[in-house]
C-alpha positions as CSV (number, residue, x, y, z in Angstrom):
1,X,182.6,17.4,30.2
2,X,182.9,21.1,30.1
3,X,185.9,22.7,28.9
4,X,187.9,25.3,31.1
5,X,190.4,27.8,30.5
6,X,192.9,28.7,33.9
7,X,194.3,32.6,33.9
8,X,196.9,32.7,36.2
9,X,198.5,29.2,36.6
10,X,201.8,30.4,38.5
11,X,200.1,31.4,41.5
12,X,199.6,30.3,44.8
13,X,196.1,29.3,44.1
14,X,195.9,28.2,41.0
15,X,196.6,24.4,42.1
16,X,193.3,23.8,44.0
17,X,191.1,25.1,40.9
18,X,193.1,22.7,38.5
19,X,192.8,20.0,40.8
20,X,189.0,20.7,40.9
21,X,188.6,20.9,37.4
22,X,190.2,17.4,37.6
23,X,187.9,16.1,40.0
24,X,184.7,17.2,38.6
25,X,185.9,15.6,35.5
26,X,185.9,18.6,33.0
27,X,189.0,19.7,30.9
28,X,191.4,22.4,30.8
29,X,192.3,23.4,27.1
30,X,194.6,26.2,27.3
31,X,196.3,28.1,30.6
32,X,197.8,31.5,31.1
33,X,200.5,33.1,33.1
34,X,203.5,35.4,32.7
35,X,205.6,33.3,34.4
36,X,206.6,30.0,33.5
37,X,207.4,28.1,36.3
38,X,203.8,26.2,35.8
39,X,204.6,22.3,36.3
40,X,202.3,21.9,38.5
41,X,200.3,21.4,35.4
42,X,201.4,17.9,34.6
43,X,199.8,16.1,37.3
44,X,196.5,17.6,36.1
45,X,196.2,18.4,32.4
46,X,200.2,17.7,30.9
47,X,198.2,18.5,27.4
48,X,197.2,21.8,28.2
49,X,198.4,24.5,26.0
50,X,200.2,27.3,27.8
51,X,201.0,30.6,27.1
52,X,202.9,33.6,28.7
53,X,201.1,36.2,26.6
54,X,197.3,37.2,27.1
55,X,197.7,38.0,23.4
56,X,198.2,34.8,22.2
57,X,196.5,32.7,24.3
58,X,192.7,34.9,23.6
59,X,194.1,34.3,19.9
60,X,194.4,30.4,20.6
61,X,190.9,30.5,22.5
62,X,189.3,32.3,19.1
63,X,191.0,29.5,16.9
64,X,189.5,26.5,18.8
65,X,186.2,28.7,18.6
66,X,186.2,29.3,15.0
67,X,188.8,26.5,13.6
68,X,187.7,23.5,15.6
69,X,184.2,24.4,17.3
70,X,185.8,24.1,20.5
71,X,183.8,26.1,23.2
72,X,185.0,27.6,26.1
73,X,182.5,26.8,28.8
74,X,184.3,28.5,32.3
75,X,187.1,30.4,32.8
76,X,188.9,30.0,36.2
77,X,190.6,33.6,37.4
78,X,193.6,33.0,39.6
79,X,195.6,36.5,38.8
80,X,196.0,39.2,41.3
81,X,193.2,41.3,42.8
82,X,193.4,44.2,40.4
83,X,193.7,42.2,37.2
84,X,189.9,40.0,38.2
85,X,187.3,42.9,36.8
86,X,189.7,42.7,33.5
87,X,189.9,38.9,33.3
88,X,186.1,38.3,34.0
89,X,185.1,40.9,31.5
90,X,187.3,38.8,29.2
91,X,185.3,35.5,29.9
92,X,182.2,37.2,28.9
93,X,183.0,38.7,26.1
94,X,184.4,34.9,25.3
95,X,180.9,33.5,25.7
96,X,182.3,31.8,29.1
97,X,180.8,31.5,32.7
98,X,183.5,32.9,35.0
99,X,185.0,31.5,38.4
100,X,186.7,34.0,39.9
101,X,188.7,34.0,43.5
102,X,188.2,36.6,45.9
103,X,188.0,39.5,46.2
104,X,186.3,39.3,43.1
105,X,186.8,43.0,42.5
106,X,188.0,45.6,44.3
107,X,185.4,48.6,44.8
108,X,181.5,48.0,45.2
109,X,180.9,49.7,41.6
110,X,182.8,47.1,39.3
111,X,180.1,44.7,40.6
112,X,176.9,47.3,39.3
113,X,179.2,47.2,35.9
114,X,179.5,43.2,35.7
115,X,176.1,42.6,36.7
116,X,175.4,45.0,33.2
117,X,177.8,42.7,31.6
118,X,175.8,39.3,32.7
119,X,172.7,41.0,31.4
120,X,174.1,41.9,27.9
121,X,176.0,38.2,27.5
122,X,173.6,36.3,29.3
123,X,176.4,34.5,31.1
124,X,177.5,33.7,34.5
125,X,180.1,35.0,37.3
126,X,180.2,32.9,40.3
127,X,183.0,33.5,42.9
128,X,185.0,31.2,45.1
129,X,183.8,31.9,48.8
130,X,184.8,28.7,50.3
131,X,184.3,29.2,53.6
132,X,180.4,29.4,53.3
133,X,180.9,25.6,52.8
134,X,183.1,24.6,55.5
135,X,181.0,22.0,58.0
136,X,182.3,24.0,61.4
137,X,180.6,27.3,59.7
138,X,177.4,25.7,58.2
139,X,177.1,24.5,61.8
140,X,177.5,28.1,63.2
141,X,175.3,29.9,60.7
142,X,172.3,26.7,61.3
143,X,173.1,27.7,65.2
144,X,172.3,31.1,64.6
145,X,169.3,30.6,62.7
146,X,167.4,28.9,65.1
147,X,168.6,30.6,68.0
148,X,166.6,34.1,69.1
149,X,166.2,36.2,66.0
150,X,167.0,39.4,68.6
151,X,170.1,38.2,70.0
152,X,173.4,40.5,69.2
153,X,176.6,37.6,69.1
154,X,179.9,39.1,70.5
155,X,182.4,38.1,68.0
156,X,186.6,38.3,67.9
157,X,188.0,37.8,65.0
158,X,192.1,37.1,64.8
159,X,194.6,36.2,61.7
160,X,197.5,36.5,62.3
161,X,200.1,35.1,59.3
162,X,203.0,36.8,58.8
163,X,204.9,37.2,55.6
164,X,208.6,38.0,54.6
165,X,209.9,41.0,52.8
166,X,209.1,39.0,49.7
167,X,205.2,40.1,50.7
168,X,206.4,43.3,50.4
169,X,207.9,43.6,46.6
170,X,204.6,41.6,45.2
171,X,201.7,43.1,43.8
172,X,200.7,41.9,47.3
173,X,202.0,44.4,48.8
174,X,200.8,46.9,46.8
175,X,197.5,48.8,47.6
176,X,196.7,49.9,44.5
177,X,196.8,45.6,43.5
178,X,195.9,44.2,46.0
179,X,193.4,46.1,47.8
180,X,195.4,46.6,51.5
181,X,196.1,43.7,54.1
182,X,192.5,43.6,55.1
183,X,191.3,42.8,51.3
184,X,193.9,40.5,50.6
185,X,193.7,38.2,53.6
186,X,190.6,39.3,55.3
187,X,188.1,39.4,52.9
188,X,186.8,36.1,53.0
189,X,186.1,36.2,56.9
190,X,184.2,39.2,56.0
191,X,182.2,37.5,54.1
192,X,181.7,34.9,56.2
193,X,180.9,37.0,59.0
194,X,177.8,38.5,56.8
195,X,176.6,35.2,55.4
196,X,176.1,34.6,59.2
197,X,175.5,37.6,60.9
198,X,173.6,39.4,58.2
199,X,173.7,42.7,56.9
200,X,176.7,45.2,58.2
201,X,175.6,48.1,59.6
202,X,178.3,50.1,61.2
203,X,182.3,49.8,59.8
204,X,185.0,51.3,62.0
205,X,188.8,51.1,61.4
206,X,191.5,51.3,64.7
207,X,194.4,50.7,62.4
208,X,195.6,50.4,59.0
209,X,199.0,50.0,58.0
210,X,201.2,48.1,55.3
211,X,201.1,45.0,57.6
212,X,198.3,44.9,60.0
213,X,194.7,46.1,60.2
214,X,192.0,45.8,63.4
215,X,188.1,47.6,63.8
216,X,184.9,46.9,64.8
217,X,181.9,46.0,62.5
218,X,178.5,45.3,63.7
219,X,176.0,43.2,61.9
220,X,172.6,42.9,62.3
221,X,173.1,40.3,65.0
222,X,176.4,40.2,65.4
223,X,179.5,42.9,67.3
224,X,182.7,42.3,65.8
225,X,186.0,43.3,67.2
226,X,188.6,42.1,64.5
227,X,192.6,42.2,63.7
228,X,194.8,41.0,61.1
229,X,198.4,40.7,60.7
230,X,201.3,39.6,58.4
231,X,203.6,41.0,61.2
232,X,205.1,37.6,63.1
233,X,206.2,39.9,65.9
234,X,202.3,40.7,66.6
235,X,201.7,36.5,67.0
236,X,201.2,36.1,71.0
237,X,204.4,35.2,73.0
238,X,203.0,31.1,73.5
239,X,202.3,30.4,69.9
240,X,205.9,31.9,68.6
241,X,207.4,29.7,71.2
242,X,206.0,26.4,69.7
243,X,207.4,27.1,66.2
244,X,204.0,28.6,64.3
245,X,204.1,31.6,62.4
246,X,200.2,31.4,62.1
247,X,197.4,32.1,64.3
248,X,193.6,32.2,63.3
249,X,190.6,32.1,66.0
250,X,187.4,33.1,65.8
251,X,185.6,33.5,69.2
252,X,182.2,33.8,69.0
253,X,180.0,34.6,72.9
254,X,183.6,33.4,74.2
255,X,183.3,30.1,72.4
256,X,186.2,28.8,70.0
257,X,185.1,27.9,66.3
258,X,187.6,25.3,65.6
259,X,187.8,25.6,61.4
260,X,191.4,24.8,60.9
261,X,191.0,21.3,59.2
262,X,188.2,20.8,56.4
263,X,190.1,23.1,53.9
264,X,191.4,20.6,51.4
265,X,188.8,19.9,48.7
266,X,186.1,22.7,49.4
267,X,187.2,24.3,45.8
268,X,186.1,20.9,44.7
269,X,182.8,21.3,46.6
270,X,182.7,25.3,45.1
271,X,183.3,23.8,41.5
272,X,180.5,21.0,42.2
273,X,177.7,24.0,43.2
274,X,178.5,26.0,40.3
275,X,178.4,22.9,37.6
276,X,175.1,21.7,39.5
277,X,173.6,25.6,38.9
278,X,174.3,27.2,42.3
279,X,177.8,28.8,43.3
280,X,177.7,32.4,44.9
281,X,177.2,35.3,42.4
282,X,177.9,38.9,42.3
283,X,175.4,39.9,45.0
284,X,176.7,37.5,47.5
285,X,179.8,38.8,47.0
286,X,178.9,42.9,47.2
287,X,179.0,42.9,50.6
288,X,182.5,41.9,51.7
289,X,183.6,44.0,48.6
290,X,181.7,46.7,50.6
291,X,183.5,46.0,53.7
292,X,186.5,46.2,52.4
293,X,186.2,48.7,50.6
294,X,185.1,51.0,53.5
295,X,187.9,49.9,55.5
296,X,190.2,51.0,53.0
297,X,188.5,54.5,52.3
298,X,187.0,55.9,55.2
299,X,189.7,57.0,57.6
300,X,190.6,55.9,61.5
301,X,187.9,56.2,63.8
302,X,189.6,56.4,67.9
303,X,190.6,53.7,69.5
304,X,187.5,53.2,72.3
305,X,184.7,51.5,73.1
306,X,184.5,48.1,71.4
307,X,187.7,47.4,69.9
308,X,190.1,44.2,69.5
309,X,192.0,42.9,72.9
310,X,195.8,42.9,70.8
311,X,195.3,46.5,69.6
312,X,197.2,48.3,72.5
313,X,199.9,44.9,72.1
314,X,200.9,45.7,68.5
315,X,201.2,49.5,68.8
316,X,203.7,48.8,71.2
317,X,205.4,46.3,69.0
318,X,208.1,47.2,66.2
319,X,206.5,47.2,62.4
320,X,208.4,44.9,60.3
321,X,209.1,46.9,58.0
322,X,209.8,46.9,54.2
323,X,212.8,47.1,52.7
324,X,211.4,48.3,49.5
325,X,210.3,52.0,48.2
């Protein structure tokens, strides 16, 4: 049994790492969060301490250490996209492998700095890409593999899940946090879409605004015309009029990769890698920190040639826009 510490406990995601520290039969000693509303925590580990203050929950993670020789084995990272280079440095220095959920830092050169960090410590990050595990895109990867090693894929790429004006007043909606639309919500199809396709070789951006983001990436076998949105009025006409506020597709030569269901345990299945020696380190990761970071740096290339079919659609829609400054 391998004992775990959870930093950030409030948040959206912090209930399918505690429910896979609970089902690879570990324990969870001490929790963190600035908010309280963490209740979730009694139908996993009720005798967890909490705390609201980074201050005093280190200070609790140094007594165990030096009062009770309790070791910190893993510490799960569940805080905002800004905070994870902090929070993993923070597991190292603790003597603690880190799990960390994605993007697992924001800019290409806090990986080079990490990777320094593993060397010095001699311990582990490992982040969460889940969707490297999903059955539907093992399949697709396996496909590609075997098929002919010179063949270019056509790829389109669409999420579309819009968000209130809440969105808008969280560090989610904050570049400077979160990274931008397309490294909060698209990252991990950008990863995926290299763990497939291989290594990215050209990185265009049509758009990028404060609630949607579309561009073209080519890999080595793959040409990818993608577009993201947390803007409902950009969902298509016949999915608003059946009630969703969500649409995700991924076409690939025309073909739909159906990848909606499958979702539920694969942190479990992440968690399992990592405490069996594998899970997906800081060079797997580089590259869709890469991505994203490009998209976010290097200015609007024009609208032609390969681009995404819904482009023209949501420039003539209204942004929904904030009602924050």
């Amino acid at each position: 049994m391998k004992n775990f510490a959870l930093i950030g406990a409030a948040g959206y995601i912090a209930p399918r790492h505690l429910k896979a520290i609970k089902d690879t039969n570990n324990n969870l000693i001490a929790a963190l969060d600035k908010f309280d509303s963490v209740g979730v925590m009694d139908s996993y580990f009720p005798e967890a301490d909490f705390f609201v203050e980074f201050e005093r929950f280190d200070r609790h993670i140094e007594k165990l250490h030096r009062l009770r020789n309790i070791e910190l084995d893993y510490v799960s990272i569940c805080t905002p996209n800004y905070l994870h280079d902090s929070h993993i440095r923070m597991a190292l220095r603790r003597g603690a492998d880190a799990i960390c959920e994605k993007p697992l830092v924001l800019n290409p050169w806090n990986i080079d700095a990490l990777a320094e960090i593993e060397k010095e410590t001699g311990n582990q990050i490992f982040s969460i890409l889940q969707l490297r595990l999903h059955p539907s895109i093992i399949a697709l990867r396996e496909k590609v593999k075997k098929g002919p090693k010179d063949k270019i894929y056509d790829v389109d790429l669409t999420y579309l899940t819009s968000r209130g004006h809440w969105y808008y007043t969280s560090w989610k909606g904050d570049k400077d946090k979160s990274g931008g639309i397309a490294t909060n919500i698209g990252v991990h199809f950008y990863d995926m879409l290299g763990w497939i396709f291989g290594e990215v070789k050209e990185n265009k951006v049509h758009i990028h605004t404060h609630d949607r983001a579309a561009g073209y990436l080519e890999f080595e076998q793959a040409r990818v015309r993608w577009f993201l949105s947390i803007n409902y009025n950009t969902i298509p006409s016949e999915v608003q009029n059946i009630g969703q506020r969500t649409y995700r597709s991924i076409k690939v030569e025309g073909e739909e990769i159906e990848f909606s269901n499958g979702f539920t345990d694969l942190h479990t299945e992440s968690y399992k890698d990592i405490l069996n020696g594998k899970g997906f380190d800081l060079q797997d990761a580089k590259q869709s920190i890469e991505i994203v970071h490009g998209i976010r740096n290097d200015g609007l290339a024009p609208i032609q040639g390969e681009y995404h079919p819904l482009i023209k659609l949501a420039q003539s829609k209204h942004p929904f826009e904030s009602t924050t400054t």
